[in-house]
C-alpha positions as CSV (number, residue, x, y, z in Angstrom):
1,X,0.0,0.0,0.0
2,X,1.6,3.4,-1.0
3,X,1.2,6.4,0.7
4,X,0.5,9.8,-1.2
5,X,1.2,12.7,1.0
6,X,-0.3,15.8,-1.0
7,X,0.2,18.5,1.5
8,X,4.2,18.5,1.3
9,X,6.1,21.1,-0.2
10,X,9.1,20.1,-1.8
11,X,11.9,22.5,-2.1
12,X,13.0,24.3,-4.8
13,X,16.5,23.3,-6.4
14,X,19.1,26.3,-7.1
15,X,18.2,25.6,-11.0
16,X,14.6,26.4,-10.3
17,X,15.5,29.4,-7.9
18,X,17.4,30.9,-10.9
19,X,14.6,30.9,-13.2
20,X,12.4,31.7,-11.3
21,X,14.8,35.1,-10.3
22,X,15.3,35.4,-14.3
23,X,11.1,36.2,-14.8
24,X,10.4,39.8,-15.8
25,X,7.3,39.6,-13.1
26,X,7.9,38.9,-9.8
27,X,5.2,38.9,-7.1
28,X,4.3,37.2,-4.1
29,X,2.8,34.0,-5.6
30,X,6.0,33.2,-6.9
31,X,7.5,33.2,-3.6
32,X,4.0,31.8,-1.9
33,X,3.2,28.4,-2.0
34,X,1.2,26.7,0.6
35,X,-0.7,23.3,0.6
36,X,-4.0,22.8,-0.4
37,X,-4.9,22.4,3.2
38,X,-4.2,25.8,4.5
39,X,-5.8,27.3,1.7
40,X,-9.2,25.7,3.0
41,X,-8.6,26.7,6.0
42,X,-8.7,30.3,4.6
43,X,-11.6,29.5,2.9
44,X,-13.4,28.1,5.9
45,X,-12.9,30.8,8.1
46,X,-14.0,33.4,6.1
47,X,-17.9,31.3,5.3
48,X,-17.4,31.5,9.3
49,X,-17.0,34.9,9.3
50,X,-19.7,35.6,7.3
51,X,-22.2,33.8,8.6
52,X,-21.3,35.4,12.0
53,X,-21.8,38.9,10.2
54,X,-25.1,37.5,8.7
55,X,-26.2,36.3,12.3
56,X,-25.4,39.7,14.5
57,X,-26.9,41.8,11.6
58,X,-30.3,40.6,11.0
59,X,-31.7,41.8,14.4
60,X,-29.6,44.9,14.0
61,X,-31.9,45.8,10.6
62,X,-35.0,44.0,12.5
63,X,-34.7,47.1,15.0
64,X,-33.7,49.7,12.9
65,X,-37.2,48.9,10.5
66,X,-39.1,48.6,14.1
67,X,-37.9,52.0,14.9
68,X,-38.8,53.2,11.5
69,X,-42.5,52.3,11.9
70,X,-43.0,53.4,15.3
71,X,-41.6,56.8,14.6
């Protein structure tokens, strides 16, 4: 039975660093590169965040259209 790890990230070799130095457009995904795992993470969090906004807001706007009709 062989194991497939798929959240490693190998190294780069000093041939691949060159290259990758020798591009006319460098940014930060070049240099950024993180497992599929952590990106999820990101992912999940913000839904999490969102449905926390979505949650505290509703009664927020519920009193604020109360307010409006009693006034």
């Amino acid at each position: 039975m062989d194991i497939i790890i798929t959240d490693y990230i190998e190294p780069l070799s000093e041939d691949q660093i060159r290259t990758l130095l020798k591009t006319e457009k460098l940014t930060v995904s070049f240099f950024s590169r993180h497992p599929k795992r952590i990106k999820q993470r990101s992912y999940n969090y913000l839904s999490h965040t969102l449905s926390i906004a979505l949650f505290y807001s509703i009664p927020v706007v519920q009193l604020v259209v109360t307010y409006q009709r009693v006034r």
